[in-house]
C-alpha positions as CSV (number, residue, x, y, z in Angstrom):
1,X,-3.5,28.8,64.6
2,X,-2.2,31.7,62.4
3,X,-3.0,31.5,58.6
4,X,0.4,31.3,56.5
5,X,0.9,33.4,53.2
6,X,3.3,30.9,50.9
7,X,5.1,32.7,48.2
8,X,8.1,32.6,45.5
9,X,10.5,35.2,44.7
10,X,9.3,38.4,42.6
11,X,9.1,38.4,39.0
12,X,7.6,34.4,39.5
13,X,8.8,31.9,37.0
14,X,7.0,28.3,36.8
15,X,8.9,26.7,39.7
16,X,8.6,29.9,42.3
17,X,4.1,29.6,41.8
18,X,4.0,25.9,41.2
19,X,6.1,25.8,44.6
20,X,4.4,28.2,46.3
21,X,0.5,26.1,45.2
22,X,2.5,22.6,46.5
23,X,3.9,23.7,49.5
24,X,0.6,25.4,50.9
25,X,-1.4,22.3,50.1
26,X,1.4,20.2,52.5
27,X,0.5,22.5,54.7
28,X,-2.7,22.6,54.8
29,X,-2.8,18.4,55.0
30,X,-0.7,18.9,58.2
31,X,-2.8,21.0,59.6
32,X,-2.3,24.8,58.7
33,X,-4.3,27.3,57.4
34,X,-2.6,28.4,54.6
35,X,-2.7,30.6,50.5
36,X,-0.3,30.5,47.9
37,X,0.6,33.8,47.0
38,X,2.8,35.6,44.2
39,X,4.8,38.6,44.2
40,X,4.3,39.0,40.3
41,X,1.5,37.9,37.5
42,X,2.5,34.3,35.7
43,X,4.7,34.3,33.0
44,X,3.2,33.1,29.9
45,X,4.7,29.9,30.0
46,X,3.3,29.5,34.0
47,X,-0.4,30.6,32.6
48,X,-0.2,27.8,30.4
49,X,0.3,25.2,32.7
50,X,-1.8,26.7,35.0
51,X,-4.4,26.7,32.2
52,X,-3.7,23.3,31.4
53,X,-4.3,21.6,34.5
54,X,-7.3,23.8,35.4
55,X,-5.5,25.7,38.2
56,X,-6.4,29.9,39.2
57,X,-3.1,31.9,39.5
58,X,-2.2,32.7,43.1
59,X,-3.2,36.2,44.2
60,X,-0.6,38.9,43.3
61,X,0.7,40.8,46.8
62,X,2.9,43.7,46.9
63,X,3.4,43.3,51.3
64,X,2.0,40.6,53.6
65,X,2.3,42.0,56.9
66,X,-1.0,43.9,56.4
67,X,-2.6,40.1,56.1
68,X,-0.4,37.2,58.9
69,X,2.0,37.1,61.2
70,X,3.5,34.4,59.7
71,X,4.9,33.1,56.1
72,X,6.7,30.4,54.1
73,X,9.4,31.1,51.6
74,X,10.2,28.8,48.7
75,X,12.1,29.0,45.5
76,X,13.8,31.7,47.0
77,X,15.9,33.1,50.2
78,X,17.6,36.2,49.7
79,X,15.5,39.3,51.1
80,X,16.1,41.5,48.3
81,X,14.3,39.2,45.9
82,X,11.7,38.7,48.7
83,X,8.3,41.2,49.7
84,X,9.1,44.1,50.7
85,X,7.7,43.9,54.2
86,X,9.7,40.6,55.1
87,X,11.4,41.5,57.8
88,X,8.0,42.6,59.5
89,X,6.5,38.9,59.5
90,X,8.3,35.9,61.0
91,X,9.7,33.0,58.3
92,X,8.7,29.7,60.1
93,X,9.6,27.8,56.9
94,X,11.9,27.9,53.5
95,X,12.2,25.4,51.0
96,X,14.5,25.9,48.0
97,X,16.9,24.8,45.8
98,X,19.4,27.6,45.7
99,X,22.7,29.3,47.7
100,X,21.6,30.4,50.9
101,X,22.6,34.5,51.0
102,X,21.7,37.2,53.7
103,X,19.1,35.3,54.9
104,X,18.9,35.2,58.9
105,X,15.7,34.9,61.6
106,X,15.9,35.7,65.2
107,X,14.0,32.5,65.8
108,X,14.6,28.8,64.6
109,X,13.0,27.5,61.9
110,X,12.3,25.1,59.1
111,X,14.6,24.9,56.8
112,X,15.3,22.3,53.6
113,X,17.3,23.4,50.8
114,X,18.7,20.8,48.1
115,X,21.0,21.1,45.5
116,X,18.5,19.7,42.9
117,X,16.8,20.6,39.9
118,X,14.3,22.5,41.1
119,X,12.2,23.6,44.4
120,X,9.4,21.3,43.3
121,X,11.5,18.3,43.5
122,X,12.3,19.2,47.3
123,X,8.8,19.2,48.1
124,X,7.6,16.0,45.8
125,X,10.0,14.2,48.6
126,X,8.5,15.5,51.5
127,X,5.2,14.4,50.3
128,X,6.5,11.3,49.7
129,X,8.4,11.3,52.8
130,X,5.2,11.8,54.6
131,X,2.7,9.9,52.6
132,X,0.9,12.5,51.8
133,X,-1.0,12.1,47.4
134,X,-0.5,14.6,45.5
135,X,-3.7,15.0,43.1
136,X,-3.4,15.4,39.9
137,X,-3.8,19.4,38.9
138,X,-1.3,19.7,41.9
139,X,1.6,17.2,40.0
140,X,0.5,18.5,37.0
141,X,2.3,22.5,38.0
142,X,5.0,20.9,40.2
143,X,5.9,18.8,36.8
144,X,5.5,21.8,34.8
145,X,7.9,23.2,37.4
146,X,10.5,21.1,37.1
147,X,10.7,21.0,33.1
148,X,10.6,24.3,33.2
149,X,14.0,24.4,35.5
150,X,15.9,22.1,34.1
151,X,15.1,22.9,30.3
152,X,13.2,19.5,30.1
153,X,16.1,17.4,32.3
154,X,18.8,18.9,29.9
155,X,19.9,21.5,32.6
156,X,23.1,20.9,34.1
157,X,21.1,21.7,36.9
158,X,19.3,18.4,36.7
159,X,20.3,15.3,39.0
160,X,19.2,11.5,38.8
161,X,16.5,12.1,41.6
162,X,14.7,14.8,39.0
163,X,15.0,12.4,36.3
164,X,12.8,9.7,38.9
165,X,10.6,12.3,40.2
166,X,9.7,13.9,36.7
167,X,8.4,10.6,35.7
168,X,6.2,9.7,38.4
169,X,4.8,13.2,38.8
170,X,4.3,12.4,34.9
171,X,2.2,9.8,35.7
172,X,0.0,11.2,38.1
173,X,-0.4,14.4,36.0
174,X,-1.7,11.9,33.3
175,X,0.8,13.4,30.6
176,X,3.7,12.5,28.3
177,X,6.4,13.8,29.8
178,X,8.7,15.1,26.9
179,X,5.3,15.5,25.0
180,X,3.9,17.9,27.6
181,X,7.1,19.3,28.1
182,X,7.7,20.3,24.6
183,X,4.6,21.7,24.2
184,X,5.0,23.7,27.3
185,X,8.8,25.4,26.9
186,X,7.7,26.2,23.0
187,X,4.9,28.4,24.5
188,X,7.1,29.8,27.1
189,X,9.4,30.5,23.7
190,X,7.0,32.8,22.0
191,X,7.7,36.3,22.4
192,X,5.9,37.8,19.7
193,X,3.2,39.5,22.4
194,X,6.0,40.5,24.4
195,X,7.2,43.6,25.2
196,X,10.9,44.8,25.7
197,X,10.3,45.8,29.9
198,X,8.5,42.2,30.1
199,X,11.3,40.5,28.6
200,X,13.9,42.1,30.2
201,X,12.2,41.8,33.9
202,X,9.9,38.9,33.6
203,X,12.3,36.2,34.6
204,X,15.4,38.6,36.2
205,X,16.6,38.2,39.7
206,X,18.8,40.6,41.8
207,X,21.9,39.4,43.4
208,X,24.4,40.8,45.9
209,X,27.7,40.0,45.0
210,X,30.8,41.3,47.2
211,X,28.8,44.1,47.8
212,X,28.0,45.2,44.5
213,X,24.0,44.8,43.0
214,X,24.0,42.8,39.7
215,X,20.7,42.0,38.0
216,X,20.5,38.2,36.0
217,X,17.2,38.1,33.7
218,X,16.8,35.1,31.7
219,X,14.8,34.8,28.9
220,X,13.6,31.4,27.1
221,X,13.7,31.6,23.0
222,X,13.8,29.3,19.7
223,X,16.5,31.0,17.8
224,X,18.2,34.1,18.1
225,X,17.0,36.0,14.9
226,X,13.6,37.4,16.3
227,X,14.7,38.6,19.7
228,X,18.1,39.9,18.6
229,X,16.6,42.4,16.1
230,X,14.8,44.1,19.2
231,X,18.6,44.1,21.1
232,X,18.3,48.1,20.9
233,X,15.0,48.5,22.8
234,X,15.9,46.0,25.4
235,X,19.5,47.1,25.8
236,X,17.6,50.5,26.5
237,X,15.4,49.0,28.7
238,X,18.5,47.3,30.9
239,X,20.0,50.8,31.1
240,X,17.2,52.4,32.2
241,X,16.9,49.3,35.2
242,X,20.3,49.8,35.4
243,X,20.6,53.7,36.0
244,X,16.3,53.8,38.2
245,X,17.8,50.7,41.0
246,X,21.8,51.7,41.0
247,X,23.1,48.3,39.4
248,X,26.5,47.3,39.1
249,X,25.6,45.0,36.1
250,X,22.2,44.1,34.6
251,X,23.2,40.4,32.4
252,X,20.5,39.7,30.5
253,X,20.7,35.4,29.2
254,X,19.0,34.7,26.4
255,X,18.6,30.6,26.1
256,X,18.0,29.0,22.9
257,X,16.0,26.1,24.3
258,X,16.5,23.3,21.5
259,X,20.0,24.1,21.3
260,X,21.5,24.6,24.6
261,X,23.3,27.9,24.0
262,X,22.7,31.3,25.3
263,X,23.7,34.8,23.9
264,X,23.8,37.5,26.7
265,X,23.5,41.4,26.8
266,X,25.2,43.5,29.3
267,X,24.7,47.1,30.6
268,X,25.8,48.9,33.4
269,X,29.6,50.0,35.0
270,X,30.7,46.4,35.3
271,X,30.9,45.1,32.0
272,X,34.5,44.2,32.0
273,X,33.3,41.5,35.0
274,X,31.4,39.3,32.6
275,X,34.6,39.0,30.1
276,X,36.4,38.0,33.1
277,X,33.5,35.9,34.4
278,X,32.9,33.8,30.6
279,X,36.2,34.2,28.8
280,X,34.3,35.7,25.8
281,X,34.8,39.4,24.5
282,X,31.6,41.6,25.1
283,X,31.3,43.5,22.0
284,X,28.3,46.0,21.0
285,X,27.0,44.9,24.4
286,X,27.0,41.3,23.3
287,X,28.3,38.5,24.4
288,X,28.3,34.6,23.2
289,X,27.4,31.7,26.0
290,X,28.0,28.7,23.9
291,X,26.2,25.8,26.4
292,X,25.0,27.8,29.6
293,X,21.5,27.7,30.2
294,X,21.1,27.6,34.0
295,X,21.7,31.0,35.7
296,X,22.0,29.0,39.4
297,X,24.6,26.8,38.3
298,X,26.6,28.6,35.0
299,X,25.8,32.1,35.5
300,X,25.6,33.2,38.9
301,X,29.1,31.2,40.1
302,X,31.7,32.6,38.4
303,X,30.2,35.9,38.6
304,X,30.7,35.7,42.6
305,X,33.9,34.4,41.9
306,X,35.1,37.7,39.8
307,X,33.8,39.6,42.3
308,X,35.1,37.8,45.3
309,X,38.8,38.4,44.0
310,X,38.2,42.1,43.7
């Protein structure tokens, strides 16, 4: 039996590791050899709850055919924010919780997708579903996982089920769940050690949209004031991406996560799209997002729809 490299999308948030650790233990209890993997160090926010539930960070891997055969996907299932080698190995599994987009096998496979809160949720049920426990440490990330996706169950993103499942991986975890949550979005919050390129790229995603390549990076913050007085260097740092990878667009979010609003910056040729997109003017390469904070659900959307109609 092959050995399975599990692994989230690049540039990992808290959901894409915490994923990738849960899923390869359900593996392994049925059966498989199998690693969690990462195609990116932790975010600060991730190393904390990594930290605080006495958990190593996956391995960082830049290809995985050199190491199996064979490899599970989750939080993710578009190739371009995949390994670069993907198409070498063969996907026998995916579990996520986003819109399914150029992803094809040649053979059959496993498949789950959900339109909940966040990938961790998915696989909490199938460990329920097969009565597997989960130990602690391993509820412990898959909670941090989930408050980290839905902004602490304020995301529109967030469903009834995440609500329920928060709770009892709350309880296994051993934690206050709004305590522990707090504690762990204000760390995720502090950008003072930051640089510009990390900001920028530490949470961005690259989508195809009607064939055009648009870049989304989302960044977590308690007020504007501090990062908006470094808009300069990180608008410089979005059109450098911008001009190195050919993008149509980089959007940068920027989420005030005690108020529920976001501020974005936008470089690149396609500016005028994210007017169209929002209904807000984009001036100085600024633009206000009074009440988005989830890129899956209020970002990405009516971005495809503007391009679609082109």
């Amino acid at each position: 039996m092959s050995k399975y490299l599990v692994f989230g999308h690049q540039n990992p948030d808290t959901d894409a590791i915490g994923s990738a650790i849960a899923f390869s233990y359900y593996l392994e209890r049925k059966g498989h050899e199998s690693e969690a993997v990462a195609l990116g160090e932790p975010s600060a926010e991730t190393a904390f709850a990594l930290n605080h539930f006495s958990l190593d960070s996956p391995r960082v891997v830049e290809t995985v055919a050199n190491e199996v055969d064979r490899v599970a996907l989750v939080d993710h299932n578009e190739p371009q924010q995949s390994v670069a080698d993907l198409a070498e190995v063969t996907v026998d599994y995916v579990v996520d919780h986003h819109r399914i987009n150029g992803f094809n096998t040649a053979n059959p496979l496993f498949y789950r997708a959900e339109p909940i809160g966040s990938t961790c949720s998915v696989i909490y049920k199938m460990f329920a579903e097969q009565n597997i426990d989960i130990p602690q440490s391993i509820a412990g990330i898959m909670l941090s996982a989930l408050i980290s996706d839905t902004l602490l169950l304020k995301s529109p993103t967030t469903t009834a089920e995440d609500k329920d499942i928060a709770e009892a991986l709350a309880k296994i975890a051993n934690v206050d769940l709004q305590e522990y949550g707090l504690e762990m979005l204000k760390a995720s919050a502090d950008i003072s050690q930051q640089t510009d390129e990390e900001l920028v790229n530490a949470d961005a995603k690259s989508f195809s949209l009607n064939g055009h390549d648009v870049r989304i990076g989302q960044v977590n913050v308690i007020g504007f004031d501090e990062i908006l007085a470094r808009k300069e260097g990180l608008l410089s740092v979005m059109e450098e991406e911008v001009q190195n990878n050919e993008f149509n667009l980089f959007l940068l979010v920027i989420t005030d996560i005690l108020e529920n609003d976001s501020v974005g910056l936008v470089a690149g040729i396609n500016r005028p799209i994210v007017t169209t997109a929002f209904g807000n003017e984009v001036i100085d390469s600024q633009i206000a997002l009074p009440g988005i904070v989830s890129r899956k659900k209020q970002v990405v959307p009516p971005l495809t729809d503007v391009y679609d109609a082109l």
